[in-house]
N, C-alpha and C positions, 0 to 999 in steps of 0.2 A: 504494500500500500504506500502510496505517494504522500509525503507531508504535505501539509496545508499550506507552507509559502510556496513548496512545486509548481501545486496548481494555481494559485496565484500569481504565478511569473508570467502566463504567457494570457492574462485576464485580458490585458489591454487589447492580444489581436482578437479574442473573443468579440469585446465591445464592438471590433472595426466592421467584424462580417456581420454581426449582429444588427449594426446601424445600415450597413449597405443590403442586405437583407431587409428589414423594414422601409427602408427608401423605396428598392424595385418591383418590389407586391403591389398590388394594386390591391384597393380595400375591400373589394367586391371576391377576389382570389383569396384572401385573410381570411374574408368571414365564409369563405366558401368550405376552404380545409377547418375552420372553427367547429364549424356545423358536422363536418364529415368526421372528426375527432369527436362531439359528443357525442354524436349517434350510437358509435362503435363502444364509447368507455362510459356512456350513460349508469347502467347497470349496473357495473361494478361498481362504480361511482355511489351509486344508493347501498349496492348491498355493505358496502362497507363504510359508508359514512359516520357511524358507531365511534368504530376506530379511528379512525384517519382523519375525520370533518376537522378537529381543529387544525390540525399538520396543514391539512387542503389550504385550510382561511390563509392560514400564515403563507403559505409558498404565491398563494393567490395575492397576498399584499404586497409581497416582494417584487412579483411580477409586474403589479401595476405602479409601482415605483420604479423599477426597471423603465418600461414602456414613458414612463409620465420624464423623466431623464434624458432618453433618447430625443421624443418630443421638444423637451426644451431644448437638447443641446443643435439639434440640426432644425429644430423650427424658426431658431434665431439665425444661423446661417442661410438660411434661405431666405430671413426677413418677414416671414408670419407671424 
């Protein structure tokens, strides 16, 4: 198992494809595979919400903090 600054080292090119990735989608392609992702993990999603719902919330907050980051850093580059 890889130590935690490992994976940390190479975060930044993460960020890079992650932002250029989110730029070349188009929103309609986003929410297309959004939809096609719940469909398939709906299910399991309830069967084990028990378990896992808080873990979910939290990974779900990080996410849209993620997203709300990306948003700022290249919505002000482009000047929106």
């Amino acid at each position: 198992m890889r130590d935690l600054s490992a994976v940390r080292q190479g975060w930044g090119e993460v960020e890079r494809v992650e932002a250029r990735l989110f730029c070349s989608t188009a929103v309609q392609e986003s929410f297309r595979q959004w939809l096609q992702l719940q469909q398939v993990f709906e299910p399991q999603l309830r069967d084990t919400s028990a378990l896992f719902g808080p873990e979910r919330q939290s990974a779900l907050a990080e996410l849209q903090a993620r997203l709300r980051h990306l948003a700022e850093k290249w919505g002000t580059k482009w000047g929106t």
